[in-house]
C-alpha positions in Angstrom: 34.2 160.5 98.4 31.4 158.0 98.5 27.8 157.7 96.9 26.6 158.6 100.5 27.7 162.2 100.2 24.7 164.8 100.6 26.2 168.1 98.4 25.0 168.0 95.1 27.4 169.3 92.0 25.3 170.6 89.3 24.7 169.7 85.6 27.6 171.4 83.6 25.5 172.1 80.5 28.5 173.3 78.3 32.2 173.7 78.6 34.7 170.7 77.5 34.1 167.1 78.8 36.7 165.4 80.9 35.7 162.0 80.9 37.3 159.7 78.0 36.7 156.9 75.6 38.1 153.3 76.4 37.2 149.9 74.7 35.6 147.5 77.4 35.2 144.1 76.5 34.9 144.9 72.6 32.6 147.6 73.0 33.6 151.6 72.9 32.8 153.2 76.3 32.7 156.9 77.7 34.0 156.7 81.2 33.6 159.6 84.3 35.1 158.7 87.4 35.0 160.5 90.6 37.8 162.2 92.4 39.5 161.0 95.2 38.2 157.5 97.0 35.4 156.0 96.0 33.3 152.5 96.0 34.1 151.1 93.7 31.9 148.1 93.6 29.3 150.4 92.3 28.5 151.6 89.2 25.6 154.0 86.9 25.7 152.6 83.3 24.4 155.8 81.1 22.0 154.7 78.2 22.0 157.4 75.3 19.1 158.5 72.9 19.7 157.9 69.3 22.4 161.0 68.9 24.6 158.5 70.6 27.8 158.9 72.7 29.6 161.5 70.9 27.1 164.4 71.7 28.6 166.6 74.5 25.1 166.9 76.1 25.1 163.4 77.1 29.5 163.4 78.0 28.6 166.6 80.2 26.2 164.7 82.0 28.0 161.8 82.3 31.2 163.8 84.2 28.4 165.8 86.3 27.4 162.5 88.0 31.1 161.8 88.5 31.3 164.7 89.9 29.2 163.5 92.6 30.8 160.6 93.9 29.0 158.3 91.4 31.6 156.0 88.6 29.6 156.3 85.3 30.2 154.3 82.1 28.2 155.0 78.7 28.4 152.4 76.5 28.0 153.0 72.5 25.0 150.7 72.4 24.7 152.0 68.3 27.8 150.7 67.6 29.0 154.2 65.8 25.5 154.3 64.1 24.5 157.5 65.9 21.9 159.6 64.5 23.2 163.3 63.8 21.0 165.7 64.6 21.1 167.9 61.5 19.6 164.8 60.1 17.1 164.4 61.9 15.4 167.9 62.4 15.6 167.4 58.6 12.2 165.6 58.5 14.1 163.5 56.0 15.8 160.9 58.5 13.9 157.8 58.0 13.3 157.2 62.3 11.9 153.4 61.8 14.0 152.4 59.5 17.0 153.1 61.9 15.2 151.9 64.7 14.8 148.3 63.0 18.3 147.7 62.9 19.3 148.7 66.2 16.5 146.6 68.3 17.1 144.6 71.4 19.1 141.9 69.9 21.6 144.3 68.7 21.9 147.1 71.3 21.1 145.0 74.5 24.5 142.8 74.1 26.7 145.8 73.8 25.5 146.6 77.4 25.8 143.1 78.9 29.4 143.1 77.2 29.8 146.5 79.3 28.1 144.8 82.7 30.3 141.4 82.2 34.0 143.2 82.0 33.0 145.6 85.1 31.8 142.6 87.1 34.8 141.2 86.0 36.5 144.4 88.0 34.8 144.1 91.4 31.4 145.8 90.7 28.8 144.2 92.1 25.6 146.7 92.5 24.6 148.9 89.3 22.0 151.7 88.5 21.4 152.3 84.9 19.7 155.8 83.9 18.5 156.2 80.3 17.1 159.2 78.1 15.0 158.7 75.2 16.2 155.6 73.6 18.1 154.7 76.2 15.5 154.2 78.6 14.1 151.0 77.1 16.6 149.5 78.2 17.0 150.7 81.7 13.8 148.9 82.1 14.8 146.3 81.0 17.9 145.5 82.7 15.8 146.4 86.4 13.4 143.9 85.0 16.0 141.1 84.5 17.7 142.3 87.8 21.0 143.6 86.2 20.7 146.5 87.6 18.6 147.2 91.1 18.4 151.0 90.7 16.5 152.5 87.1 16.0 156.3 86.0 14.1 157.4 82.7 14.0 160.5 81.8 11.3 160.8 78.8 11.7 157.6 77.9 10.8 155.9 74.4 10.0 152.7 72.5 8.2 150.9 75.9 5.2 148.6 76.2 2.3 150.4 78.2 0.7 148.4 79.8 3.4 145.3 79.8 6.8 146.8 80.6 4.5 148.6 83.5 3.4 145.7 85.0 6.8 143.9 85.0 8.7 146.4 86.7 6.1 146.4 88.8 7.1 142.6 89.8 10.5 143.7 90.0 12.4 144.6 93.1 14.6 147.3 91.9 13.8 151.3 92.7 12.8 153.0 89.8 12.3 156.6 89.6 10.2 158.5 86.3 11.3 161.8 85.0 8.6 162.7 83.1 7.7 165.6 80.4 4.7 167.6 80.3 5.1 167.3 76.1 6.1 164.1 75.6 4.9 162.1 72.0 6.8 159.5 72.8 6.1 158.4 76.5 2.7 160.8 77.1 0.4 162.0 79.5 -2.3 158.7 78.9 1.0 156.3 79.3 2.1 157.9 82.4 -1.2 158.2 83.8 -1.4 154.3 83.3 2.1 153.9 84.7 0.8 156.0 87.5 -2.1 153.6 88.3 0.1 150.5 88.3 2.4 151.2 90.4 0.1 152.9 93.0 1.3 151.7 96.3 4.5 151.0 95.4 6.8 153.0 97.2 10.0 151.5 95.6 9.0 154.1 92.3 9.0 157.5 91.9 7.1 159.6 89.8 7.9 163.4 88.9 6.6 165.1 86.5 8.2 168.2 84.4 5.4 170.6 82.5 6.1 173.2 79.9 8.9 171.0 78.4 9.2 168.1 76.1 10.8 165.1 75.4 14.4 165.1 75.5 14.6 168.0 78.1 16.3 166.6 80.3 19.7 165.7 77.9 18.8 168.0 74.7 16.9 171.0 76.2 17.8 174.5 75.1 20.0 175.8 78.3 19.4 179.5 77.3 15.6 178.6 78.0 15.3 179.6 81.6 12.7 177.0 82.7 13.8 174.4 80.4 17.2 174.4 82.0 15.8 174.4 85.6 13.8 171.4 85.0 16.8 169.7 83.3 18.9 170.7 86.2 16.0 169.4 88.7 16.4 166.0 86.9 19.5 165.9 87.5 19.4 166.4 91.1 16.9 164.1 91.6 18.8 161.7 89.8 21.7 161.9 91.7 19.8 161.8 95.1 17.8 158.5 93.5 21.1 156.7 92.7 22.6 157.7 95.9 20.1 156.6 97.9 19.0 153.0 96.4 22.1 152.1 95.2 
């Protein structure tokens, strides 16, 4: 099986996840790999939201690209600090404060740890795809060239017009999974993405209405077009990541 392969698997949104949990290089790790032969010089690195590793949502996701030919790692990048979700629908959970202590200087090494021990076993291309929280830094590592393929889906916590601009410098493929409802990354910020990158065919823009942010990794399932959009992210994910990487 390679990255190259057309047939898409589709997003297992429950059942029980078959990947598992190894330490790489000091940092804990939630590993899908494909069945059967694949190359292995590539790899996705899966960036979380703030409900961190342990949520099945983001496992079953992670064993649905695997699924399709593609070797997936998701890194704890919260060091066990995950936000649990009774918490937060709350209206309790104190969002900033959290967010302070796990900025770039904290979260961003737990990834290069990740990067430096795979490199270490023969990869040499990776994609990163992150959701919510996770997708600041899947801008970031295109922008520094760690990785040469990017996917956001609703992402959070970027600089509009700055973090724009740079990946507009960049030369990785990046493609924008965007919600119709989205607080965090909204209709004025994609629009302005939008106008930025016009012309550059290396990003790709597509846009989800009638759902909100976190759809596409913490959308209700039972909600018919909810899950369709999630499940379209999905496949456009995979075809994305096949394609550039």
């Amino acid at each position: 099986m390679s990255l190259g392969q057309c047939c898409i698997t589709g997003f297992k949104h429950d059942g029980t996840p078959s990947g598992k949990f190894e330490t790489l290089n000091g940092v804990k790790t939630y590993i899908a790999l494909p069945q059967g032969d694949y190359d292995k010089t590539k790899a996705l690195i899966f960036l979380t939201d703030i409900f961190g590793t342990e949520l099945p949502n983001g496992q079953l996701l992670v064993d649905s690209f695997a699924a399709n030919g593609i070797p997936v790692y998701m890194p704890d990048i919260i060091k066990g600090d995950a936000v649990s979700l009774g918490d937060y629908s709350s209206g309790k959970f104190d969002l900033m404060g959290w967010l302070g202590k796990h900025g770039k200087e904290v979260t961003r090494p737990e990834i290069d740890k990740v990067i430096e021990h795979l490199k270490g076993q023969g990869v040499q291309k990776f994609a990163a795809i992150g959701y919510c929280f996770g997708g600041r830094y899947t801008v970031d590592l295109v922008v520094d060239g760690a990785a040469s393929v990017g996917v956001v889906a609703h992402p959070s916590l970027l600089e509009t017009p700055k973090d724009i601009e740079d990946l507009n410098k960049s030369s990785g493929h990046f493609l924008w999974l965007n919600a119709g409802e989205d607080g965090m990354f909204n209709k004025e910020k994609q629009n302005q993405a939008r106008e930025i990158l016009k012309g550059n065919d290396k990003h790709k823009m597509v846009d989800y209405e009638g759902v909100s942010h976190g759809f596409a990794i913490r959308g209700d399932p039972k909600d018919e077009h909810v899950r369709k959009s999630a499940d379209d992210a999905f496949e456009q994910s995979v075809k994305f990541i096949k394609a550039h990487l």
